[in-house]
mmCIF file of the C-alpha atoms, coordinates in Angstrom:
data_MODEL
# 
_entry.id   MODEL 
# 
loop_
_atom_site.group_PDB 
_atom_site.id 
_atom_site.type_symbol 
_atom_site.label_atom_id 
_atom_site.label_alt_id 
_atom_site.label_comp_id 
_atom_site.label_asym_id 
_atom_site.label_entity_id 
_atom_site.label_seq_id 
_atom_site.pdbx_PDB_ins_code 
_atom_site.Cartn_x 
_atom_site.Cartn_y 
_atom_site.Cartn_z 
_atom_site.occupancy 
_atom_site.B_iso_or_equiv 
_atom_site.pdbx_formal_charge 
_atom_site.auth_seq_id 
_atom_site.auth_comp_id 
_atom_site.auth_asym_id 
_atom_site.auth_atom_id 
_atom_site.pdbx_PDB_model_num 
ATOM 1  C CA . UNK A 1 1  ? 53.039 175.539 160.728 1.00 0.00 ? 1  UNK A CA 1 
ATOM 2  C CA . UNK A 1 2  ? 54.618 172.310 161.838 1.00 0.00 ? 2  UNK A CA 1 
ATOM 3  C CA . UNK A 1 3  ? 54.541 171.010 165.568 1.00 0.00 ? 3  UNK A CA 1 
ATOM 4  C CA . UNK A 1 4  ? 57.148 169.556 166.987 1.00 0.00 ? 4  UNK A CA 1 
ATOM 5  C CA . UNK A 1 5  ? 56.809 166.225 168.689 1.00 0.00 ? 5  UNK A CA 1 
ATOM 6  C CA . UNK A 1 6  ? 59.525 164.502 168.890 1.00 0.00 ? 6  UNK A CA 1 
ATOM 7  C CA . UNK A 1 7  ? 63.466 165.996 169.381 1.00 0.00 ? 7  UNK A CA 1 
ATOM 8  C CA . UNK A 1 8  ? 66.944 164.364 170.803 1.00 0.00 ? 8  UNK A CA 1 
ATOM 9  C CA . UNK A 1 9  ? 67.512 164.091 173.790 1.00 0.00 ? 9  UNK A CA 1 
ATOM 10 C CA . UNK A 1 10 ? 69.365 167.470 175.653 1.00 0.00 ? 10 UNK A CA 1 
ATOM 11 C CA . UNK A 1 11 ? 72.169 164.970 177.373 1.00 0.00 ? 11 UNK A CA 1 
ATOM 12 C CA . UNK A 1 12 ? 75.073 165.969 174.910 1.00 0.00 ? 12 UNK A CA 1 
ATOM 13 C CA . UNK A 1 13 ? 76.335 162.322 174.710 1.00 0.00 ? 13 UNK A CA 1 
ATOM 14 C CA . UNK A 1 14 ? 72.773 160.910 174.593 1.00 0.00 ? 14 UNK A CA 1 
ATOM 15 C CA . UNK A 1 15 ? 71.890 159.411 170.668 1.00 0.00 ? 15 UNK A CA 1 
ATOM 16 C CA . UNK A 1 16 ? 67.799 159.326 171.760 1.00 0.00 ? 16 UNK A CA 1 
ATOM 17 C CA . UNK A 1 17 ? 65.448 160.661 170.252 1.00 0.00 ? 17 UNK A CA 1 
ATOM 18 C CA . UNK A 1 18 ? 61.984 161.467 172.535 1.00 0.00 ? 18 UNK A CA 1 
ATOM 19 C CA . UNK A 1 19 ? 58.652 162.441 172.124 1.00 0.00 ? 19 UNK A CA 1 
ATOM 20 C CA . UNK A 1 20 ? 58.178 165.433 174.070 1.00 0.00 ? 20 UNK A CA 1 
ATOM 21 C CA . UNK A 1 21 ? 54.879 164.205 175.413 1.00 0.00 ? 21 UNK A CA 1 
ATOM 22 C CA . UNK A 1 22 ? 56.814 161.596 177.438 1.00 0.00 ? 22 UNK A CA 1 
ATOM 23 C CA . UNK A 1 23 ? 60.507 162.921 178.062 1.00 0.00 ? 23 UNK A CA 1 
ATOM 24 C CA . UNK A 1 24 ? 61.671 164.239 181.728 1.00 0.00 ? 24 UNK A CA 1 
ATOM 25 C CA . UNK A 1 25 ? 61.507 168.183 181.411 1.00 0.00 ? 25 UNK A CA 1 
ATOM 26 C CA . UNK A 1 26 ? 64.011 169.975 183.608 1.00 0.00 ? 26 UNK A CA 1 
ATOM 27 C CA . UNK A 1 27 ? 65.274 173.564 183.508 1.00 0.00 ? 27 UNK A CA 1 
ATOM 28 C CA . UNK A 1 28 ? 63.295 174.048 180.181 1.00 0.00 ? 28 UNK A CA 1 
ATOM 29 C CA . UNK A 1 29 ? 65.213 171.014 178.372 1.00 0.00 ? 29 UNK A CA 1 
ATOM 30 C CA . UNK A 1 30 ? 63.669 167.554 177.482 1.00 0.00 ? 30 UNK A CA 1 
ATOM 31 C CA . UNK A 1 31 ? 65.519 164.310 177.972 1.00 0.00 ? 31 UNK A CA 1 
ATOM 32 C CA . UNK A 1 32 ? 64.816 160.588 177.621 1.00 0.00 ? 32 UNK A CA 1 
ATOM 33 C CA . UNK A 1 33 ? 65.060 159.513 181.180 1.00 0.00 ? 33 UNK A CA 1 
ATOM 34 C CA . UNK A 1 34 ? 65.948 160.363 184.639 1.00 0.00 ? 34 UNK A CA 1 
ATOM 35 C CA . UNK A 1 35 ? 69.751 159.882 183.990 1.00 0.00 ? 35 UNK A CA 1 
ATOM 36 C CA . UNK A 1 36 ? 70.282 162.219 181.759 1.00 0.00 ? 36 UNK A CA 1 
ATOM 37 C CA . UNK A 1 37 ? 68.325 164.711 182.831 1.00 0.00 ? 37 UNK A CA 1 
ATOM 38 C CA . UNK A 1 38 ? 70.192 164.460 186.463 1.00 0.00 ? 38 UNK A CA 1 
ATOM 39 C CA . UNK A 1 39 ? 73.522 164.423 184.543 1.00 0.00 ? 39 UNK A CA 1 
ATOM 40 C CA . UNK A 1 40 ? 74.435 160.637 185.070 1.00 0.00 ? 40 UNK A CA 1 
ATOM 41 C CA . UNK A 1 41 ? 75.211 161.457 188.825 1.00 0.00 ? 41 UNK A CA 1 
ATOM 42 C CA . UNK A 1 42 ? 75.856 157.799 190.020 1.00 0.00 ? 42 UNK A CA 1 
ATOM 43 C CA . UNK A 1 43 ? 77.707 157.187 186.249 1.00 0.00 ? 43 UNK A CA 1 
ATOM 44 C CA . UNK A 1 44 ? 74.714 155.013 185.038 1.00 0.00 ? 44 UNK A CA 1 
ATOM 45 C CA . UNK A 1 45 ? 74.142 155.332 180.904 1.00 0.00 ? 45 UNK A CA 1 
ATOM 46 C CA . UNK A 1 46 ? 70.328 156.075 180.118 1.00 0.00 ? 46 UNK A CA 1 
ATOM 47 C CA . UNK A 1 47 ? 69.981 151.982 179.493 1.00 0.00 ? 47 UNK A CA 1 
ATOM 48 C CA . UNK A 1 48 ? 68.630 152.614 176.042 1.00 0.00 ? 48 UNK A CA 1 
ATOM 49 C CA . UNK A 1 49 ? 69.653 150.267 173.073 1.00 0.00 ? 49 UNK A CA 1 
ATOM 50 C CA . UNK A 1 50 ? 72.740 151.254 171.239 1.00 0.00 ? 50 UNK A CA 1 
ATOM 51 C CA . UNK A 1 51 ? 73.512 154.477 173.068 1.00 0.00 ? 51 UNK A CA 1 
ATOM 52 C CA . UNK A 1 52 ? 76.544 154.767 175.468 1.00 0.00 ? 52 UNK A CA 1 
ATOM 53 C CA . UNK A 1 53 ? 75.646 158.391 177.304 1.00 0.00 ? 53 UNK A CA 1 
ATOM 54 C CA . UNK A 1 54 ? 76.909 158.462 180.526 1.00 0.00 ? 54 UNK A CA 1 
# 
């Protein structure tokens, strides 16, 4: 059995991939930072390197 570590982020427009041990859980859903887990409220991208969510 394998164990999952890592997975993309749950923002649909978000290309980043996290490690579970240090994404922002919310609702049951991991994502890569406080933005996309919030659903870019103020418009702000996640501010990751080559992705353009937001």
């Amino acid at each position: 059995m394998t164990t999952v570590t890592s997975m993309k982020c749950a923002c649909e427009s978000c290309l980043c991939v996290v490690s579970i041990s240090e994404a922002v859980e919310k609702s049951g859903k991991y994502y890569c930072g406080e933005a996309c887990a919030n659903g870019h409220e103020s418009g702000q991208g996640c501010s990751h390197h080559g992705c353009n969510c937001g």
